[in-house]
N, CA, C and O atoms as a DFTB+ gen file, in Angstrom:
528 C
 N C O
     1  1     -10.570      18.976     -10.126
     2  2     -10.649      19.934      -9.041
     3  2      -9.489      20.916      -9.137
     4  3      -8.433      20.766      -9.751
     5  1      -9.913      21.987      -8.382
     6  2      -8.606      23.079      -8.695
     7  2      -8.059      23.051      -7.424
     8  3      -8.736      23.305      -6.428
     9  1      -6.794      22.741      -7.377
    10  2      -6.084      22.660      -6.024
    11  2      -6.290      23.713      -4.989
    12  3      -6.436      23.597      -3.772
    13  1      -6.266      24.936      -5.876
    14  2      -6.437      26.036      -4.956
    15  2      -8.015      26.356      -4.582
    16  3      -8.447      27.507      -4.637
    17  1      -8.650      25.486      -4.284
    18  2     -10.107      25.720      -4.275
    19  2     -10.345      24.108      -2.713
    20  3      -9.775      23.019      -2.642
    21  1     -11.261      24.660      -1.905
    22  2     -11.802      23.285      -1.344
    23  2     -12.039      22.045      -1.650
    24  3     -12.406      21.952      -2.822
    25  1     -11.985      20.996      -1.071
    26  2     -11.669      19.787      -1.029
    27  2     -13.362      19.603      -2.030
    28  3     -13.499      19.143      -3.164
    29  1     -14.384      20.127      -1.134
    30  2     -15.855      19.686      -1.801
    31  2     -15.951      20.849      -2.515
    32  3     -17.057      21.388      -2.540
    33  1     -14.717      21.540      -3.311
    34  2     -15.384      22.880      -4.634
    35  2     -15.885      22.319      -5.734
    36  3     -15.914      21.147      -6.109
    37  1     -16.419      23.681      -6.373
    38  2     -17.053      22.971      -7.819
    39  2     -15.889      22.012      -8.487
    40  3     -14.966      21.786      -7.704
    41  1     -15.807      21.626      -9.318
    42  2     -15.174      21.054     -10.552
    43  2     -15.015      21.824     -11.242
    44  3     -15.957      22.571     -11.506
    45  1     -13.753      22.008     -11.859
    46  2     -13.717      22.757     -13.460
    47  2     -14.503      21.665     -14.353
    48  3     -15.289      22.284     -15.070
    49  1     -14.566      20.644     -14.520
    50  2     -15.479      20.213     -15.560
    51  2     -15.363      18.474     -15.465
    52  3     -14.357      17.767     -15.403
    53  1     -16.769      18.119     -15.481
    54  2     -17.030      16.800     -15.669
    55  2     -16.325      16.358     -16.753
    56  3     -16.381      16.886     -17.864
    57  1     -15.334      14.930     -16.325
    58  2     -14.912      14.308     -17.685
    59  2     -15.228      13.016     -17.799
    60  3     -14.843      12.344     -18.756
    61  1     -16.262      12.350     -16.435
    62  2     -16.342      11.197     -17.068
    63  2     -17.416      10.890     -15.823
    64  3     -17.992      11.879     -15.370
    65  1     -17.788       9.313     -15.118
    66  2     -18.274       9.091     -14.149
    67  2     -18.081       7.230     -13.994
    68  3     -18.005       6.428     -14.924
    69  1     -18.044       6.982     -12.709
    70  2     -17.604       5.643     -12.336
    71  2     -18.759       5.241     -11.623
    72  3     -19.080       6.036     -10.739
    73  1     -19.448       4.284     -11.739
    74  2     -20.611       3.346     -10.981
    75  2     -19.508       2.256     -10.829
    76  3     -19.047       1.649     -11.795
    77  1     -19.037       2.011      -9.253
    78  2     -18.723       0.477      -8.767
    79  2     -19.477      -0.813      -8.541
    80  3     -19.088      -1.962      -8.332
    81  1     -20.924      -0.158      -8.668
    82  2     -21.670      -1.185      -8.398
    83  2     -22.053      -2.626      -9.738
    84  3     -22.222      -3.840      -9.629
    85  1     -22.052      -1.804     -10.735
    86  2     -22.646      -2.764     -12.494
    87  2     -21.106      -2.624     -12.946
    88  3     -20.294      -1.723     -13.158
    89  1     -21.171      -4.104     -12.975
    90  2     -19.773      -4.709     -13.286
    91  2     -19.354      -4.160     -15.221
    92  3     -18.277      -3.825     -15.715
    93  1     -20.964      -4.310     -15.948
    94  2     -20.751      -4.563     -17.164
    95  2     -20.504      -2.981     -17.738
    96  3     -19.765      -2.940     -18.721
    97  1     -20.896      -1.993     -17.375
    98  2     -21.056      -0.557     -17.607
    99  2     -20.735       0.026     -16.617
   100  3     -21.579       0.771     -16.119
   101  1     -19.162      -0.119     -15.856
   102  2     -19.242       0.910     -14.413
   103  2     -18.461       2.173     -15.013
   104  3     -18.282       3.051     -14.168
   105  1     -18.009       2.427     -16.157
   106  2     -17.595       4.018     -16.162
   107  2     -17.788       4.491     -17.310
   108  3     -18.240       3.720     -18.157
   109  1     -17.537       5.734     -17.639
   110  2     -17.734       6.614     -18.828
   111  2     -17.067       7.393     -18.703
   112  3     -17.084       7.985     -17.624
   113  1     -15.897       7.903     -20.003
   114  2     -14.755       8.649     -19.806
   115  2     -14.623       9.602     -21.169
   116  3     -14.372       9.111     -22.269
   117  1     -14.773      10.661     -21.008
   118  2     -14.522      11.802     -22.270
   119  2     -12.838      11.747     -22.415
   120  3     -12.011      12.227     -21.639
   121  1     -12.642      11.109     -23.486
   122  2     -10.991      10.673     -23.905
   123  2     -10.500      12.090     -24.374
   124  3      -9.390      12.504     -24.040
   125  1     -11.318      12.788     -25.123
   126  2     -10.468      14.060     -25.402
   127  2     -10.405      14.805     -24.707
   128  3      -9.526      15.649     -24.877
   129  1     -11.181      14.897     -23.693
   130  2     -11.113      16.066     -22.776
   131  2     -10.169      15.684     -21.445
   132  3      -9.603      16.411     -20.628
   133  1     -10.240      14.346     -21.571
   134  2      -9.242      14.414     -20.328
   135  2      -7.524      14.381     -20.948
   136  3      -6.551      14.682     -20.257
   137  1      -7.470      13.954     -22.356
   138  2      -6.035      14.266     -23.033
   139  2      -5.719      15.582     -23.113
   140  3      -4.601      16.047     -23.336
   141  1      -6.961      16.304     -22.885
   142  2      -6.809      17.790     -22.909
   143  2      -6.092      18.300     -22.169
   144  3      -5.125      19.031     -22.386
   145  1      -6.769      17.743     -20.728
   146  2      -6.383      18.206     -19.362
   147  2      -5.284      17.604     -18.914
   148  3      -5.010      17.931     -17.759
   149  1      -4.363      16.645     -19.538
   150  2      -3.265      15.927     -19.252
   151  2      -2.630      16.761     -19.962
   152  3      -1.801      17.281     -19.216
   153  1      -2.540      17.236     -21.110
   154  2      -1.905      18.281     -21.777
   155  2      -1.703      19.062     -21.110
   156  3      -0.512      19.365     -21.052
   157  1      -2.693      19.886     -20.189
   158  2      -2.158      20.877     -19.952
   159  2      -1.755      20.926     -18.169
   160  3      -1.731      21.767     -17.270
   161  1      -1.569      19.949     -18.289
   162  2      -0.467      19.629     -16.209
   163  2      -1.861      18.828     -15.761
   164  3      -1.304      17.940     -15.116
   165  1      -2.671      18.651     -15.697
   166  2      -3.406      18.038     -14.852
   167  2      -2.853      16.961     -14.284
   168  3      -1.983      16.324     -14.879
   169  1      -3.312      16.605     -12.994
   170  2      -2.868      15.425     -12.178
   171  2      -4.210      14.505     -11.905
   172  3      -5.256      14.929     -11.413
   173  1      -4.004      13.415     -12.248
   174  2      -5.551      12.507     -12.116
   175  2      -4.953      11.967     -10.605
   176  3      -3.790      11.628     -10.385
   177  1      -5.933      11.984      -9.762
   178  2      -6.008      10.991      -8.705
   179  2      -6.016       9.678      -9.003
   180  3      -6.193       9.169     -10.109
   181  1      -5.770       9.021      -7.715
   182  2      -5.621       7.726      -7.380
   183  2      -6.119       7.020      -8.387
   184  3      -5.727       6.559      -9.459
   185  1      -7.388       7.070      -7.558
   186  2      -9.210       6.582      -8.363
   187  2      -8.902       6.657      -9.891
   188  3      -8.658       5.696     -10.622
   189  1      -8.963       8.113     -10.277
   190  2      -8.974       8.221     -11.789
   191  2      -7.856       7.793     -12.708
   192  3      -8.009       7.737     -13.928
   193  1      -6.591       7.455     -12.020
   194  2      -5.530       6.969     -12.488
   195  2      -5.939       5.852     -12.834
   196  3      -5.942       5.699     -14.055
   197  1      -6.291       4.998     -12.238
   198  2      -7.207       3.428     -12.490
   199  2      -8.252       3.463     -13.312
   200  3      -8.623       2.330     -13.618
   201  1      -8.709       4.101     -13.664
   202  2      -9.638       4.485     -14.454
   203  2      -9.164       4.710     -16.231
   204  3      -9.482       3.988     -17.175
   205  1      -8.407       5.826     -16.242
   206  2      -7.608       6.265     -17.190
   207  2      -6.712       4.641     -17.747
   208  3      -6.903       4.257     -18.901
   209  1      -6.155       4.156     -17.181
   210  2      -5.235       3.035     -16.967
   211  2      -6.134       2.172     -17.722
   212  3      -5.863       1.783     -18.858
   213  1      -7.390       1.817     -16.988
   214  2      -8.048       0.521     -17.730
   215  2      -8.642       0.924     -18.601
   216  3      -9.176      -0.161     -18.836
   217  1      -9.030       1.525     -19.297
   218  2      -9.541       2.422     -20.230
   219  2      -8.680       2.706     -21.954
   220  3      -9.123       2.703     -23.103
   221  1      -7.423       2.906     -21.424
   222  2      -6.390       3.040     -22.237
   223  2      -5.831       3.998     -22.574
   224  3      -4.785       4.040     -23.222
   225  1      -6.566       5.032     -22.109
   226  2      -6.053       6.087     -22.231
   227  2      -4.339       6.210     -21.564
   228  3      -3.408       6.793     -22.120
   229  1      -4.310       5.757     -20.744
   230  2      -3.378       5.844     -19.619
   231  2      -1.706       5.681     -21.513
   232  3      -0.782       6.360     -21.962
   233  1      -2.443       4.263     -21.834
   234  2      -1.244       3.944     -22.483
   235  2      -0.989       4.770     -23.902
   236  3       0.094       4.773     -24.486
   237  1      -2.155       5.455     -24.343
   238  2      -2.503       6.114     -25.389
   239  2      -1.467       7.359     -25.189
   240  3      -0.567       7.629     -25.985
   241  1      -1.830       8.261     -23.663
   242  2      -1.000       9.178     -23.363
   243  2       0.706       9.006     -23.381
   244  3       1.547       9.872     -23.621
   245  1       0.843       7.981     -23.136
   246  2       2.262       7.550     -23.079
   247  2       2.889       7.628     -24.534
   248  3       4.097       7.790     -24.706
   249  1       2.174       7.527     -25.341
   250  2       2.431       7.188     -26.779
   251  2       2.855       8.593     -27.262
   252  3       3.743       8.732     -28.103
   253  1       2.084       9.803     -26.614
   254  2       1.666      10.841     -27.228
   255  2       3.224      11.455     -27.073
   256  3       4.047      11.656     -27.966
   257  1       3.335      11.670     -25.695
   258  2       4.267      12.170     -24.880
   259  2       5.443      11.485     -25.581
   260  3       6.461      12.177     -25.595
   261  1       5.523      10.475     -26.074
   262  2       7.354       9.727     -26.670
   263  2       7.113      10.268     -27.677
   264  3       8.137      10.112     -28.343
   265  1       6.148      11.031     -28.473
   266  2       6.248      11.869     -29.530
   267  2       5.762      10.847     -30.706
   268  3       6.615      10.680     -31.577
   269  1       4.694      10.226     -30.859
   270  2       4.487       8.661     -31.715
   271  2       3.424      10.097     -32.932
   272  3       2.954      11.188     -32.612
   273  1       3.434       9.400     -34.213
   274  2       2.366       9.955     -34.553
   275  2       0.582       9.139     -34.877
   276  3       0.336       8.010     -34.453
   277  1       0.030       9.582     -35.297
   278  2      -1.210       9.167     -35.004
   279  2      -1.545       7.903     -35.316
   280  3      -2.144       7.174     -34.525
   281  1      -1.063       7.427     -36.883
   282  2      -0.411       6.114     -37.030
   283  2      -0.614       4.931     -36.396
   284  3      -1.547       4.143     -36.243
   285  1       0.677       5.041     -36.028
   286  2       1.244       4.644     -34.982
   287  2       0.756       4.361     -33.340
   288  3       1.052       3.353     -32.697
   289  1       0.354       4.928     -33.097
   290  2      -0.414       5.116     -31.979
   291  2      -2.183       4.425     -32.233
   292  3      -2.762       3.707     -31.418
   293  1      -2.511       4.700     -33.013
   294  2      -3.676       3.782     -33.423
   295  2      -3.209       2.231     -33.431
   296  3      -3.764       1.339     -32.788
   297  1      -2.071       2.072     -34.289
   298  2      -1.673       0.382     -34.626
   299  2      -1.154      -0.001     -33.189
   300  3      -0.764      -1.168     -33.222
   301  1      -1.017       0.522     -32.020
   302  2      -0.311       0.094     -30.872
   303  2      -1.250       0.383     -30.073
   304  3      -1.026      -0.078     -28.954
   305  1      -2.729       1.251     -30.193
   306  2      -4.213       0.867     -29.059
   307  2      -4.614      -0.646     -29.961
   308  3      -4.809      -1.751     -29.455
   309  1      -4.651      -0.344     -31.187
   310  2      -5.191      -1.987     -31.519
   311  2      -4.685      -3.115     -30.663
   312  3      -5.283      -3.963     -30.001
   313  1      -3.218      -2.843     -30.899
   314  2      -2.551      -4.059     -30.552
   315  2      -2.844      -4.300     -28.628
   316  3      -2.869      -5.382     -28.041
   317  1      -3.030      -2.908     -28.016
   318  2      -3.406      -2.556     -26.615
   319  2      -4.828      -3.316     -26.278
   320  3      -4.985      -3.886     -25.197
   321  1      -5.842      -3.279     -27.282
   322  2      -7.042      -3.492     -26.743
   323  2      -7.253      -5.402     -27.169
   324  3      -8.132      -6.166     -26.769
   325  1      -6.219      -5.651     -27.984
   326  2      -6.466      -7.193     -28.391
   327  2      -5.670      -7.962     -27.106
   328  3      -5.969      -9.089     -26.712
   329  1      -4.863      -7.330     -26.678
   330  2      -3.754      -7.967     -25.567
   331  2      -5.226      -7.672     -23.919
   332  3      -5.690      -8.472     -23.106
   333  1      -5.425      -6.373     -24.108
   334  2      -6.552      -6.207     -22.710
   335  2      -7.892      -7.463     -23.319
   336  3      -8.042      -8.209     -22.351
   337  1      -8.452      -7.743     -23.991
   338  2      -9.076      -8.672     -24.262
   339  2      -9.143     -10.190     -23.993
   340  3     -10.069     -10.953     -23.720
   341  1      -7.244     -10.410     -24.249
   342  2      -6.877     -11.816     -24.369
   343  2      -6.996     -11.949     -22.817
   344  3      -7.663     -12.853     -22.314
   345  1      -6.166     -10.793     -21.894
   346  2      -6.591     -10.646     -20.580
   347  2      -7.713     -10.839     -20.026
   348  3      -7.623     -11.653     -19.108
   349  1      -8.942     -10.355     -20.227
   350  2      -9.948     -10.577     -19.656
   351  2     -10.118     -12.313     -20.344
   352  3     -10.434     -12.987     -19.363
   353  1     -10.074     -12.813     -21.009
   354  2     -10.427     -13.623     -21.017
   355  2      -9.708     -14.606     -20.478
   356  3     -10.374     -15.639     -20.408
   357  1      -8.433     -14.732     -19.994
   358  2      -7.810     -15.552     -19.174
   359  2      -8.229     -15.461     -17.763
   360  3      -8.597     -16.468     -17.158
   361  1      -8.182     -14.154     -17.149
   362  2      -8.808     -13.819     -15.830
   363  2     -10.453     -14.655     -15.697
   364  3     -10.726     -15.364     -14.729
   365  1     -11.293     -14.438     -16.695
   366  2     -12.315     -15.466     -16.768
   367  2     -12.176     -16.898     -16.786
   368  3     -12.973     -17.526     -16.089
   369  1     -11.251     -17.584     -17.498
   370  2     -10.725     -18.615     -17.406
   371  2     -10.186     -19.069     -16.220
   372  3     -10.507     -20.212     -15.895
   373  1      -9.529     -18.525     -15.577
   374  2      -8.687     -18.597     -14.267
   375  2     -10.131     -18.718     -12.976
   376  3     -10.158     -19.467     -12.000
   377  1     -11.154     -17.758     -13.392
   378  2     -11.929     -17.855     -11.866
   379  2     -12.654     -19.013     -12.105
   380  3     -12.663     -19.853     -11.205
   381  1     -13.677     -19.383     -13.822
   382  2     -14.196     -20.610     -13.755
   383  2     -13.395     -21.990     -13.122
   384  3     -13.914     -22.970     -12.587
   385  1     -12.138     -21.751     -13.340
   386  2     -11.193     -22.887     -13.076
   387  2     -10.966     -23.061     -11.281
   388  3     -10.491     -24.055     -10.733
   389  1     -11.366     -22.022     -10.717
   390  2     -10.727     -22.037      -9.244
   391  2     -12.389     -22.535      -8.595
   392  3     -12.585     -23.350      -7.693
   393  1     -13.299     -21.860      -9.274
   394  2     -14.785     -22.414      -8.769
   395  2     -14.985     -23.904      -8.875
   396  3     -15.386     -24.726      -8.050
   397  1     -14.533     -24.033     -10.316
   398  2     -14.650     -25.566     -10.800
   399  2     -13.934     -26.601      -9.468
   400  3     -14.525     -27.551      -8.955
   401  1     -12.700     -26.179      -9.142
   402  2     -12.058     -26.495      -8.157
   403  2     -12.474     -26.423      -6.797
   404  3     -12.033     -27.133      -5.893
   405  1     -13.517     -25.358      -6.667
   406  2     -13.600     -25.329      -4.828
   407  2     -15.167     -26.168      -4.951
   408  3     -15.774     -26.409      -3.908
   409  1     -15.812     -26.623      -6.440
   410  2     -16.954     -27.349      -5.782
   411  2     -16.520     -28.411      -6.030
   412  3     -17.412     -29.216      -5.761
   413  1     -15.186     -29.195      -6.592
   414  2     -15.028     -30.380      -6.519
   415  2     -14.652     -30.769      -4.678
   416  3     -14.843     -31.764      -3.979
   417  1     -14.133     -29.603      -4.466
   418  2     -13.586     -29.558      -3.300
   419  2     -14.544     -29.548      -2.238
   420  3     -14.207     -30.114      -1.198
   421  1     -15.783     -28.964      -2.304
   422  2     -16.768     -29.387      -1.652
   423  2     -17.570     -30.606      -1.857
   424  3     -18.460     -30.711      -1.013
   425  1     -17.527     -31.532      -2.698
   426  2     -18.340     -32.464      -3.159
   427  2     -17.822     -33.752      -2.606
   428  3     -18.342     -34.817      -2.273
   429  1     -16.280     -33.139      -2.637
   430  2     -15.492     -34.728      -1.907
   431  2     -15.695     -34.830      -0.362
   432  3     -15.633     -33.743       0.213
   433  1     -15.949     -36.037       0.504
   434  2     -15.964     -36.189       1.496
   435  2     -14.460     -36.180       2.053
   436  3     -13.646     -36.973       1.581
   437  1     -14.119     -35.323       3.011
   438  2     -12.779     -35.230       3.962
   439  2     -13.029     -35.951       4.828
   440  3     -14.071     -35.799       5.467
   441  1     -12.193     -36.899       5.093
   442  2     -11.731     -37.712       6.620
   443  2     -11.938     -37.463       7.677
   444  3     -12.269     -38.257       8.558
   445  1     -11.748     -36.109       7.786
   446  2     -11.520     -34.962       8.718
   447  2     -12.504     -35.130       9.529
   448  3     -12.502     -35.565      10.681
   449  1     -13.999     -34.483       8.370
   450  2     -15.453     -34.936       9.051
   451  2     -15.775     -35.875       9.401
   452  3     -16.280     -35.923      10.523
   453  1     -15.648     -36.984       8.672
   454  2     -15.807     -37.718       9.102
   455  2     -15.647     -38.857      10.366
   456  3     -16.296     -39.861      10.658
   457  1     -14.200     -38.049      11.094
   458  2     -13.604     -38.792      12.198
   459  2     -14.511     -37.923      12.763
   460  3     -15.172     -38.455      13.655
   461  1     -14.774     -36.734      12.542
   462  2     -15.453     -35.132      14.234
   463  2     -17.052     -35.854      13.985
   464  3     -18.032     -35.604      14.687
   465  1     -17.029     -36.699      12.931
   466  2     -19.162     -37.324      12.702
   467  2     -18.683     -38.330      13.669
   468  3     -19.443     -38.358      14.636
   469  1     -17.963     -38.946      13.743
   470  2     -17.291     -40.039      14.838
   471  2     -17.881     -40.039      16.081
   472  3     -18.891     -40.374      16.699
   473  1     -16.194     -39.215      16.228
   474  2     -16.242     -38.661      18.066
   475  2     -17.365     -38.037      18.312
   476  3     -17.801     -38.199      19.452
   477  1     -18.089     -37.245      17.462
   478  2     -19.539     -36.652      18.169
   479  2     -20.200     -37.494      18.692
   480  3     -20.367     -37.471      19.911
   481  1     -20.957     -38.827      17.600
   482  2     -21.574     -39.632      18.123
   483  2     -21.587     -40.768      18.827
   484  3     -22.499     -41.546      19.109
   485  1     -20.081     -40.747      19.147
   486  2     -19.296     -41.239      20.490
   487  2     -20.088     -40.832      21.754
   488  3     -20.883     -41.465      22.448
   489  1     -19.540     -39.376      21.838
   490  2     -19.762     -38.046      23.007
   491  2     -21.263     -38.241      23.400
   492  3     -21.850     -38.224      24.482
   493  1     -21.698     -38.450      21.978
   494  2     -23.211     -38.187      22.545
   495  2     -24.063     -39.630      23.245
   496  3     -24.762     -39.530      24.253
   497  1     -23.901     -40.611      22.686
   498  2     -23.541     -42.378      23.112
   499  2     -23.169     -41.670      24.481
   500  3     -23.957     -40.784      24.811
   501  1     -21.850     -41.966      25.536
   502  2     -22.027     -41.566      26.290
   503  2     -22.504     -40.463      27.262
   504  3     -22.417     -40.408      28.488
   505  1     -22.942     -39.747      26.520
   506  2     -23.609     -38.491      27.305
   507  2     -25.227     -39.533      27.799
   508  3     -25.563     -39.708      28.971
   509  1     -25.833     -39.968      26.837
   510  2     -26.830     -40.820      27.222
   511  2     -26.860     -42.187      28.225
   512  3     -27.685     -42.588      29.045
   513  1     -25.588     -42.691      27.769
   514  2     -25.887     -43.791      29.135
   515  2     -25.447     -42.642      30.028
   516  3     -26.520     -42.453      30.601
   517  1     -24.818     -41.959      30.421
   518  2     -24.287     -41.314      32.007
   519  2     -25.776     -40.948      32.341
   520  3     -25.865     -40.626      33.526
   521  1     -26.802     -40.903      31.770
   522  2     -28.474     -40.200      31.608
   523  2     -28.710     -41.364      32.591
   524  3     -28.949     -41.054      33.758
   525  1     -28.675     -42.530      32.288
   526  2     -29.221     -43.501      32.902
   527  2     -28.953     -44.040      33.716
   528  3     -29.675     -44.952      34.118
């Protein structure tokens, strides 16, 4: 967006698009065109900062800017996208492990209930003789 233009103005130019809804395909990002537009002052929002970020670009740009050459910067997205990988797969690891955990956690009988299965059918025992 051009600052000097309305909040709902055109766009100078589509560089990518985000679906939050499909986990497996939620964005699409034109890498050169937005290195373009970082080149030349652009400011990414919030949103697109997160975007840029998980993507890699975010760290790619960083590379550019310390002055790395192309090299270089290739052997350090490799090394970027094997480390974001090992990540996702621990984060996967970590939620099977907490599920694994909350249905053991549902499967075990608590005390708890079992004293309130108690006193209910205590309560309710006398609620019936007071009937009579």
């Amino acid at each position: 967006m051009d600052s000097r233009k309305r909040r709902d103005g055109a766009a100078i130019e589509q560089v990518g698009w985000y679906n939050p809804i499909d986990p497996e395909h939620s964005y699409d990002l034109k890498s050169d065109r937005i290195m373009h537009w970082l080149g030349e002052g652009a400011v990414p929002t919030d949103a697109a900062q997160k975007l840029i970020r998980r993507s890699g670009l975010a760290h790619r740009w960083h590379l550019i800017k310390q002055g790395h050459d192309d090299d270089t910067i290739d052997k350090e997205m490799k090394k970027w996208v094997l480390k974001r990988e090992d990540t996702k797969n621990k984060r996967k690891e970590k939620a099977v492990k907490k599920a694994d955990t909350k249905k053991d956690k549902e499967m075990t009988p608590d005390n708890d209930n079992k004293t309130k299965d108690i006193k209910s059918q205590d309560l309710s025992d006398s609620d019936s003789k007071e009937e009579e």
